[in-house]
N, C-alpha and C positions, 0 to 999 in steps of 0.2 A: 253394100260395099261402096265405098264413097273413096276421094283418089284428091291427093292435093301437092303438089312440090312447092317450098318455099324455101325459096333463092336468097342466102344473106351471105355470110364468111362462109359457111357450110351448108352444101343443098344439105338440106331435111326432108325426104318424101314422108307423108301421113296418109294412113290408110285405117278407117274406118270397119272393123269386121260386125258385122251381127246375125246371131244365130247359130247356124253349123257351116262347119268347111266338111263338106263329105268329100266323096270323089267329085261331083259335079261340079260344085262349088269352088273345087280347087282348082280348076280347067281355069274359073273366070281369074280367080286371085293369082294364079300364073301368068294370065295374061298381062296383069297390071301390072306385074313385077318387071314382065319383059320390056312392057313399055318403058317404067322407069327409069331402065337396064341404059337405057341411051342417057340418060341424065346421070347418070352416075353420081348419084348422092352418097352422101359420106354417112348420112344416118336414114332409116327408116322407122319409122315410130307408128305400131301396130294400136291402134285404140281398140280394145276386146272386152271392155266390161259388158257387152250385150252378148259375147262371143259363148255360148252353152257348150259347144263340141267341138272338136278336132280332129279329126281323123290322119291314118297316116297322110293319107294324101295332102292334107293342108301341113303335116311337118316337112313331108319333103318338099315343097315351095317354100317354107324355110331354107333348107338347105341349100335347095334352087339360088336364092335370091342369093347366098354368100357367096358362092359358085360364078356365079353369073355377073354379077357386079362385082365383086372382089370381097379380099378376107379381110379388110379391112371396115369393111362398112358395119356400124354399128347397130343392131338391133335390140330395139325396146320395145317389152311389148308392154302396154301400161293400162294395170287393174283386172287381170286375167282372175277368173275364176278358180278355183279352186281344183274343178277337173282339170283344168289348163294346164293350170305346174303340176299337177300331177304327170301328164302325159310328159309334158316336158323334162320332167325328172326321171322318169323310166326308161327317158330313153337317152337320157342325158345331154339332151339339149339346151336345160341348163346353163349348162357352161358357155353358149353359143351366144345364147340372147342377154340382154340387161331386164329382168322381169322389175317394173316398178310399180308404183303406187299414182303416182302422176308424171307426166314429161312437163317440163317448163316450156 
């Protein structure tokens, strides 16, 4: 997991996922978020084409993060796999995130 904020008109945080977010995993990735949490970025942009798994636990540090920083922060997560929008669509989170192909 790798962690970067870049400061222009709009904080942008980026965050690097690979592999699985299980329960463990997701302790760390809340961490990061909380960090952020003090930066209050307007977008967050999830890089997960190495991301295999997601467990609840890494949805709700989704949730966390909208929670947390506000409802207004835009989430992308960009090149998710396959089981990814899958979990995401079950549960309909979806409608929460921006799922893309690449972020600019």
């Amino acid at each position: 997991m790798s962690f970067h904020l870049q400061s222009e008109t709009k904080k942008i945080a980026k965050i690097t996922l690979t592999g699985e977010i299980d329960s463990l995993s997701a302790r760390e990735f809340q961490k990061e978020i909380e960090k952020l949490a003090a930066e209050s970025p307007d977008e967050l942009v999830l890089f997960v084409e190495n991301l295999t798994f997601m467990s609840s636990a890494g949805l709700r540090v989704l949730i966390f993060a909208k929670q947390k920083i506000g409802t207004n922060l835009a989430i992308f997560i960009v090149k998710p796999q396959e089981s990814i929008v899958d979990t995401l669509e079950k549960t309909g989170l979806q409608h929460s995130v921006n799922i893309v192909d690449q972020y600019l």
